[in-house]
C-alpha positions as CSV (number, residue, x, y, z in Angstrom):
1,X,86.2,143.9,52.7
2,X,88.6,143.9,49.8
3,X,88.3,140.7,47.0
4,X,90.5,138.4,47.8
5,X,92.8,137.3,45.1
6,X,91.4,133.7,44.9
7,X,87.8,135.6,44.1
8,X,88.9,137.5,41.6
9,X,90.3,134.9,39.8
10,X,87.0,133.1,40.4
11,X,86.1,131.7,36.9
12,X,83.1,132.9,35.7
13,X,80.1,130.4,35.0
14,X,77.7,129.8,32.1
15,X,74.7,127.8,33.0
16,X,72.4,127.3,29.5
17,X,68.9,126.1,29.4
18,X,68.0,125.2,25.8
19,X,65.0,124.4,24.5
20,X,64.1,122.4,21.1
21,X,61.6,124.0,19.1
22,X,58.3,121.9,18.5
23,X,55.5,121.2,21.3
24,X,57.7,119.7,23.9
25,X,58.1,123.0,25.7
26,X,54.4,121.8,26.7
27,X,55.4,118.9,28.8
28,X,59.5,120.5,29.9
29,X,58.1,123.8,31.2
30,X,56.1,121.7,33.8
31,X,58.7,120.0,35.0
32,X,61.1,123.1,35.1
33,X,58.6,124.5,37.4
34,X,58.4,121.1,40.0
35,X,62.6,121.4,39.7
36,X,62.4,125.2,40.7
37,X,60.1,124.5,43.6
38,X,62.6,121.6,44.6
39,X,65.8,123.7,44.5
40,X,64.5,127.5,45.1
41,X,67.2,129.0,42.6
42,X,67.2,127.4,39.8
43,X,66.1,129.3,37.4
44,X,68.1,132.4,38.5
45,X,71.5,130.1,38.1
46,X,70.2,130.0,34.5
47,X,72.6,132.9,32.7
48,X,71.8,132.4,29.0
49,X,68.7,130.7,27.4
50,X,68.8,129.3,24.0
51,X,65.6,127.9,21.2
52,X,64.0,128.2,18.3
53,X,60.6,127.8,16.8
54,X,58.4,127.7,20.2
55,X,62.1,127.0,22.1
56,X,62.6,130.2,21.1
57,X,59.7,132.0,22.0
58,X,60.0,130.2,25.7
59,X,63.3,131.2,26.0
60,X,62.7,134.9,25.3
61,X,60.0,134.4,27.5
62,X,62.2,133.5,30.4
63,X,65.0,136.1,29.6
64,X,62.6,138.7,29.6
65,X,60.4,138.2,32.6
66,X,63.7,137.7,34.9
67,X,65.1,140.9,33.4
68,X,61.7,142.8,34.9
69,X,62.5,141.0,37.9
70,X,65.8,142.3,38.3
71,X,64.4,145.5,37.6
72,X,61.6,145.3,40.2
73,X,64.0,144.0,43.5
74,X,61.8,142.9,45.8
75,X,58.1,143.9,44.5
76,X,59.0,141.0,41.7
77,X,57.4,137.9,41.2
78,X,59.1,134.7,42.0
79,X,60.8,132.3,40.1
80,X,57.9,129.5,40.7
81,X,55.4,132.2,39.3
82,X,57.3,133.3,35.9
83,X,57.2,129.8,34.8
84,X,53.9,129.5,35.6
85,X,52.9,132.6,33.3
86,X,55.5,131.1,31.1
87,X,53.6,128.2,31.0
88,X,49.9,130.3,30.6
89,X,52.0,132.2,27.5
90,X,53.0,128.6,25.6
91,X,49.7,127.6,26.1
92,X,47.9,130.8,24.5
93,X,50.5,129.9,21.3
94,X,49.1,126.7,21.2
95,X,45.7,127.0,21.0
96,X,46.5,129.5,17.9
97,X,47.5,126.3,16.1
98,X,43.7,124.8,15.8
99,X,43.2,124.0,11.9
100,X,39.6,126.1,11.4
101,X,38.4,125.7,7.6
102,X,40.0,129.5,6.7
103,X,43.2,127.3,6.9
104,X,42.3,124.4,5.2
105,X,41.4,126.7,2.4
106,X,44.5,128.8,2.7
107,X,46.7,125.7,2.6
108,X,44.8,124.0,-0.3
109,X,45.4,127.2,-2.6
110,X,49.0,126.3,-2.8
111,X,49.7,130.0,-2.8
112,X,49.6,131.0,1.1
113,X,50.9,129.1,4.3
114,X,48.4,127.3,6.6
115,X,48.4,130.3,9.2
116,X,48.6,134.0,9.0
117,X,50.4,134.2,11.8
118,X,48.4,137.0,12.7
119,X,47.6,135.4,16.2
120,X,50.8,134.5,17.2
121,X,52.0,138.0,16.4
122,X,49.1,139.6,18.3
123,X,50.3,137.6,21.7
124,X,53.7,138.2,21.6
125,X,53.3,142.1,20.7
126,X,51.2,141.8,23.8
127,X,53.7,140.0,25.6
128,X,57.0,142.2,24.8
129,X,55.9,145.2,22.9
130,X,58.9,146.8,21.7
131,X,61.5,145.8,24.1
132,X,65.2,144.8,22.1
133,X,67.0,141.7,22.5
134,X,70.0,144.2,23.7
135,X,67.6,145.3,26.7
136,X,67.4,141.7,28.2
137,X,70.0,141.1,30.8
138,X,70.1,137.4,30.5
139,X,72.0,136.1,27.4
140,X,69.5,134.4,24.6
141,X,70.5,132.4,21.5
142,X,67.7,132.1,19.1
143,X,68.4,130.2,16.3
144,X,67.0,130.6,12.8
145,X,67.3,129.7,9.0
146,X,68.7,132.6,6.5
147,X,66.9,131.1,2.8
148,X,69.3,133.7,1.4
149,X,72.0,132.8,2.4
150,X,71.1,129.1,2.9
151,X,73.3,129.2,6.5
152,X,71.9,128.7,10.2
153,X,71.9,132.4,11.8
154,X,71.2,133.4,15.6
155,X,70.0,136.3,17.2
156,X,71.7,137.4,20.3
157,X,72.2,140.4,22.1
158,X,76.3,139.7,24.0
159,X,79.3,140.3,22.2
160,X,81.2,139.5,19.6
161,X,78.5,140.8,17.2
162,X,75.8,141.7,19.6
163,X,72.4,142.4,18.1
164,X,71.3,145.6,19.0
165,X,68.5,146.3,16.2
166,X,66.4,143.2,16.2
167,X,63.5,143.6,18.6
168,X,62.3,140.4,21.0
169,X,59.1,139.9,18.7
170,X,61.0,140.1,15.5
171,X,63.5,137.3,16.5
172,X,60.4,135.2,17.5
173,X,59.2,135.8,14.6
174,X,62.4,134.9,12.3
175,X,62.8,131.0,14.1
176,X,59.1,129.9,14.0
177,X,58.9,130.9,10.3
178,X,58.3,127.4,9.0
179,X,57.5,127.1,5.5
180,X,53.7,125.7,4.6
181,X,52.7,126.4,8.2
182,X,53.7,130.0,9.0
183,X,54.4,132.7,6.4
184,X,58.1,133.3,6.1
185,X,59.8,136.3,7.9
186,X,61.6,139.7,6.6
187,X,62.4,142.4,8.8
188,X,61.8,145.0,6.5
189,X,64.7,146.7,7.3
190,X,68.6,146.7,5.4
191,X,70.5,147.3,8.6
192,X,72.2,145.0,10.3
193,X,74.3,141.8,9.4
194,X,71.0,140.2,8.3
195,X,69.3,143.0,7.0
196,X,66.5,142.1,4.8
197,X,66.9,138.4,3.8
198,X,64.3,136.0,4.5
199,X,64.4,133.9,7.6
200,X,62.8,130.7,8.2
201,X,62.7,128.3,11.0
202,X,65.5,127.6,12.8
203,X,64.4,123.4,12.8
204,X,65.9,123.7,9.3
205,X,69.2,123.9,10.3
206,X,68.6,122.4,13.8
207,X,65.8,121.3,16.0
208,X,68.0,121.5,19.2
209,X,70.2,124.8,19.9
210,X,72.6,123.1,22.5
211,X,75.9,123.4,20.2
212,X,74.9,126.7,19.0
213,X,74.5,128.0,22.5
214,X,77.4,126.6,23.7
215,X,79.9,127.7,20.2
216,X,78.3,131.2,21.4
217,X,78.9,131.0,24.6
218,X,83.0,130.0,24.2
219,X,83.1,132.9,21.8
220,X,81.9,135.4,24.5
221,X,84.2,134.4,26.7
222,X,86.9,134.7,24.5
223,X,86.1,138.1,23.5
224,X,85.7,138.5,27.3
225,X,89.6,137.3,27.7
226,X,90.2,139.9,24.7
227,X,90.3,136.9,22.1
228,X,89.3,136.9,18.4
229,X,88.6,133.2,17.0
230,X,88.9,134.3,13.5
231,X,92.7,136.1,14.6
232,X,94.5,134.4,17.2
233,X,95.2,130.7,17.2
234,X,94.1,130.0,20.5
235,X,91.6,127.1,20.9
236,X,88.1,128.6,22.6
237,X,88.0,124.8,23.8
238,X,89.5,126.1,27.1
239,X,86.5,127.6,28.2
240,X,84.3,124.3,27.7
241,X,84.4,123.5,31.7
242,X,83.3,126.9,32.5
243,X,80.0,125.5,30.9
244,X,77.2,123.5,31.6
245,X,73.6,123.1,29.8
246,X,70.7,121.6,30.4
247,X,68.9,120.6,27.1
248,X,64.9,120.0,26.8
249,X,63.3,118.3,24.7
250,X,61.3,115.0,23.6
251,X,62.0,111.4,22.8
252,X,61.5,111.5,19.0
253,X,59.1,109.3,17.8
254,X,57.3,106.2,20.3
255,X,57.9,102.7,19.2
256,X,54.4,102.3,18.2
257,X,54.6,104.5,15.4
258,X,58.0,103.1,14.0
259,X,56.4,99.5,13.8
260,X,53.6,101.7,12.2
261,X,55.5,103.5,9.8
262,X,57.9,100.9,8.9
263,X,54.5,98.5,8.0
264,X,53.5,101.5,5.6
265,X,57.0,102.1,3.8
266,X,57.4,98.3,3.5
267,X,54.0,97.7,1.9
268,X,54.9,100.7,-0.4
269,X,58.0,99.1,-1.2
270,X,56.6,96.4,-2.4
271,X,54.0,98.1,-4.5
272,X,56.8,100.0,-6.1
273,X,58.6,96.9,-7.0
274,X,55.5,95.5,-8.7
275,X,55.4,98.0,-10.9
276,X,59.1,97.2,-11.7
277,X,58.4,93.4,-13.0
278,X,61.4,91.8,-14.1
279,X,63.7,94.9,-12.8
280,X,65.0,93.5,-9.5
281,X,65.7,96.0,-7.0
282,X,69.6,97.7,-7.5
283,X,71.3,98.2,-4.6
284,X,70.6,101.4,-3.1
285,X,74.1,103.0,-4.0
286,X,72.7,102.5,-7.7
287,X,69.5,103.5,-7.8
288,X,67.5,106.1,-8.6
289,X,65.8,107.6,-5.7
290,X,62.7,110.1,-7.2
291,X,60.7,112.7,-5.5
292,X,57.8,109.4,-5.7
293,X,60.3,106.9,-3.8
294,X,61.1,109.7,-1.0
295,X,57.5,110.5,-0.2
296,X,56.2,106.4,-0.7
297,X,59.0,104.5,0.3
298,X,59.8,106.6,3.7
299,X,57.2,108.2,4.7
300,X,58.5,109.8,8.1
301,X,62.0,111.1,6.1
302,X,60.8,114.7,7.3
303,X,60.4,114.0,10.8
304,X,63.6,112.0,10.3
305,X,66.1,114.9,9.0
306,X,64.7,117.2,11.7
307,X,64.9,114.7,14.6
308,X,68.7,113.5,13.7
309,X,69.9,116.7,13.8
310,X,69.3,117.2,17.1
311,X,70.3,113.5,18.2
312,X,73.5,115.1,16.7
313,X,73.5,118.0,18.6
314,X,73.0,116.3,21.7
315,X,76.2,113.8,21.2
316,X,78.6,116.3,20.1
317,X,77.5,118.2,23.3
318,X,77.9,115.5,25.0
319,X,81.0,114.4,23.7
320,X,82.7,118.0,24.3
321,X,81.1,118.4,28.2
322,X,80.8,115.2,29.2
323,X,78.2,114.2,31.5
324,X,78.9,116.8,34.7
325,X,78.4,119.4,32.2
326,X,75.6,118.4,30.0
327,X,72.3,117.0,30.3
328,X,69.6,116.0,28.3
329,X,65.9,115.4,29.4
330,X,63.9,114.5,26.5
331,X,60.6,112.8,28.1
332,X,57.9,110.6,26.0
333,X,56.3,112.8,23.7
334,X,55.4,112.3,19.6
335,X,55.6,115.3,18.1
336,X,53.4,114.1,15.3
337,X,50.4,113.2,17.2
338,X,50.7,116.1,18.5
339,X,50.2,118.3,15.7
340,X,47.2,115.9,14.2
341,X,45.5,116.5,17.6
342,X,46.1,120.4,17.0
343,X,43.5,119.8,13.5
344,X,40.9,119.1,16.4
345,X,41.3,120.9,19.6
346,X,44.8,122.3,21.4
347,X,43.1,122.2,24.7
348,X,43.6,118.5,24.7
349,X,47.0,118.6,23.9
350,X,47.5,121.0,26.5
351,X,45.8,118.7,29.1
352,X,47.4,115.8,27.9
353,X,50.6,117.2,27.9
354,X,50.3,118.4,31.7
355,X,49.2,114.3,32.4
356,X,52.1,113.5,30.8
357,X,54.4,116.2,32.7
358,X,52.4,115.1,36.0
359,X,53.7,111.5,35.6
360,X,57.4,112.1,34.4
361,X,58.1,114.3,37.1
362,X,56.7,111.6,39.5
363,X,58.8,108.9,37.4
364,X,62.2,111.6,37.9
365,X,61.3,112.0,41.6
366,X,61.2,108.4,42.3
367,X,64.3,107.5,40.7
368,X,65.4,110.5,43.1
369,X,64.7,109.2,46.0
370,X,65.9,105.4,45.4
371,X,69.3,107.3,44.5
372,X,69.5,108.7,47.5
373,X,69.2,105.8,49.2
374,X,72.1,104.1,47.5
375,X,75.5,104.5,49.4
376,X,77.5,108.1,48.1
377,X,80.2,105.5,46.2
378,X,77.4,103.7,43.7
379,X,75.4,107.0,42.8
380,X,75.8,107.9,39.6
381,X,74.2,111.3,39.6
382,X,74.5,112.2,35.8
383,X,72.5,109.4,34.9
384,X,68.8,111.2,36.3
385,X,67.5,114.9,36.1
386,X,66.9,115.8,39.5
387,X,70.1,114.4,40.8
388,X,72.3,116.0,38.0
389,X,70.8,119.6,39.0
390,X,71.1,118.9,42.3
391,X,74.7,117.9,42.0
392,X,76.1,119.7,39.1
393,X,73.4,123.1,38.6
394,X,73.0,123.9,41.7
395,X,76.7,123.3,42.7
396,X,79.7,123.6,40.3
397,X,80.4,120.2,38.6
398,X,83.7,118.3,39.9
399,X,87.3,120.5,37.8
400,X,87.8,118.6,34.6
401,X,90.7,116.2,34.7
C-alpha cells in the first residue's frame, strides 16, 4: 500500500539519551535497565546518544551494541541484555580507577598523570576494536575539550561535518582525557578538522552534553531540510519540538558535605584574616583573590565550576523544550566520595552504587504508582521519570502551542 500523504509528511523524531560524564553512569544504567524492562522499547526509541568522560564511553557503548543488533535481526540480544553488558563494561572501567602505589608515585613526580590509561585502553580496544564512529547507525555526540584551540569540540558521525576518520576508541579516548588523572589525548594523525591537537576531557567545557546534543541535533535536521545555519537566516529553533532528551546524571554534592565544606572555607577564612591584622576585609569586588585564597578559602571551587555548568545546561534545555520535551534524572550520588572510595576498592563503589540504584528505582516506581492513582486532570506527568517516559518517550509529547 502506497504512503499516504499525511505519512509522508510525518515529522521525523529525535529521542536523545545523554549522559554526564563522572561515576553516575554507575547508579543511571541501573535504572535504564528497570525502565526498559517496564516499557519493552525504550531503548530502541533512543535515536542519538550523547557523553563525555565515562558518558561518553556509555553512550558509544549503547550505539554500538544496538548497531550489531540491527545487524543480527533476530539472532540479536535484547534490549534488557545490552544494558546489562553495558553495565558489566562500566563496571570493568571502574575498577581500573583503584589508586595502587605505581600511581601514587606517578602522581607525586609531578611529571606524569595518576593513570596510564593503559587499562582503560586495553578494555575498550577489546570492546570496539577498530570499528569508526561513521559505522554506528545510531547518532552519538561525544563531547571533548580541544587545549589548542581552547574551544569545546564533538565527535559525531551525521552530517553537517560528519566524522568519518575518528575510530569509536579514539573518541573515548579524546573526552576522558582529564588532566592529572589520565594522560592527555592526540590522534597522531593531521587529517581531519581536528587533526593533531590535543584533546582533553570534555567536563572542561561541560559535564552534561544535553545542549550540545540537542544544537547538533537541530543542525542535522536542517541540513536534512537542505539548510545551512552559517548561510540562510532561518532560525533552526523550528525543529526544537521534533526533540526530546532524557538527561542522566547525579544530584551534585549531598547537604552533608556543604555544611562540611562550608565549616572548612569559613575557618580558613578566618585564619586568612588573622594574618591580615588591622587590614579589614575589602569587599570582594576589590580584593585580591590569589592562587592561596582560591585553594583555602573555597575549597570545593573545582567541583563547583564543573557542577554549574551542567546545572546550566540543564535549564537552558529546559527552558528551550520545556518539560514534555526534556527531562532530567539526577539521583543522590557525591561524586567526591566516590572517587576517595576508588583510593581503596571500586568493588564497593560498584556495590554501593547498585544499593543506591536498587532504592531509587523503588522510590520512582512508588511515586508511579500513587500517580496513577490520582484522577487523569491532577497528574502532572513531567514532574517523575517513569511517568514522563511513559507519557512523553514512549508516545510523542502533546504539539507545542
Amino acid at each position: 500500500m502506497p504512503e499516504s500523504k499525511k505519512d509522508k509528511q510525518q515529522p521525523e523524531r529525535m529521542r536523545i539519551l545523554a549522559f554526564d560524564g563522572g561515576p553516575s553512569s554507575l547508579i543511571t544504567l541501573r535504572v535504564l535497565r528497570e525502565i526498559e524492562v517496564m516499557f519493552p522499547g525504550f531503548l530502541e526509541r533512543t535515536r542519538m546518544f550523547s557523553g563525555t568522560s565515562l558518558g561518553a564511553f556509555v553512550s558509544l557503548y549503547l550505539a554500538h551494541a544496538l548497531t550489531l543488533k540491527q545487524r543480527k535481526g533476530d539472532t540479536s540480544p535484547s534490549s534488557v541484555q545490552i544494558i546489562d553488558d553495558c553495565i558489566e563494561f562500566n563496571d570493568r572501567i571502574t575498577r581500573q580507577f583503584k589508586v595502587r602505589p605505581i600511581n601514587v608515585l606517578r602522581v607525586a613526580s609531578g611529571l606524569l598523570p595518576l593513570y596510564d590509561g593503559e587499562g582503560i585502553r586495553s578494555i575498550l580496544e577489546e570492546t570496539f576494536g577498530e570499528a569508526k564512529l561513521c559505522e554506528l547507525d545510531r547518532m552519538v555526540v561525544i563531547e571533548a575539550f580541544d587545549s589548542t584551540v581552547w574551544r569545546k569540540t564533538t565527535y559525531h558521525q551525521f552530517p553537517p561535518e560528519a566524522d568519518v576518520l575518528t575510530t569509536i576508541v579514539d573518541a573515548a579516548l579524546a573526552s576522558s582525557a582529564f588532566p592529572v588523572l589520565m594522560p592527555l589525548y592526540r590522534s597522531g594523525t593531521n587529517l581531519g578538522e581536528r587533526g593533531n591537537n590535543l584533546m582533553m576531557d570534555g567536563a572542561l567545557s561541560n559535564n552534561s552534553t544535553a545542549m550540545t546534543a540537542l544544537s547538533d541535533a537541530l543542525l542535522y535536521f536542517a541540513y536534512q531540510d537542505g539548510h545551512d545555519a552559517m548561510e540562510d537566516t532561518q532560525s533552526e529553533a523550528r525543529y526544537l519540538p521534533r526533540v526530546s532528551i532524557l538527561s542522566l546524571g547525579c544530584t551534585p554534592q549531598s547537604a552533608k558535605w556543604f555544611e562540611k565544606w562550608s565549616e572548612i572555607s569559613a575557618s580558613l577564612s578566618m585564619f586568612l584574616d588573622s594574618l591580615l591584622l588591622g587590614h579589614p576585609r575589602r569587599p570582594m569586588l576589590k580584593q585580591s583573590y590569589g592562587w592561596l585564597w582560591l585553594l583555602l578559602h573555597n575549597v570545593r571551587a573545582a567541583m563547583a565550576f564543573v557542577e554549574g555548568g551542567a546545572q546550566s545546561d540543564v535549564r537552558y534545555a529546559t527552558e528551550l523544550l520545556g518539560p514534555f520535551r526534556f527531562f532530567r534524572f539526577r539521583p543522590d550520588l557525591n561524586a567526591l566520595d566516590v572517587m576517595l572510595s576508588l583510593v581503596g576498592n571500586p568493588d564497593t563503589v560498584i556495590r554501593q552504587s547498585a544499593e543506591t540504584a536498587r532504592l531509587t528505582w523503588g522510590q520512582e516506581f512508588e511515586a508511579y504508582e500513587l500517580l496513577q492513582k490520582q484522577p487523569p486532570s491532577l497528574r502532572k506527568p513531567w514532574h517523575h521519570l517513569l511517568s514522563w517516559v511513559e507519557e512523553y518517550w514512549m508516545n510523542a509529547p502533546p504539539p507545542t502551542e
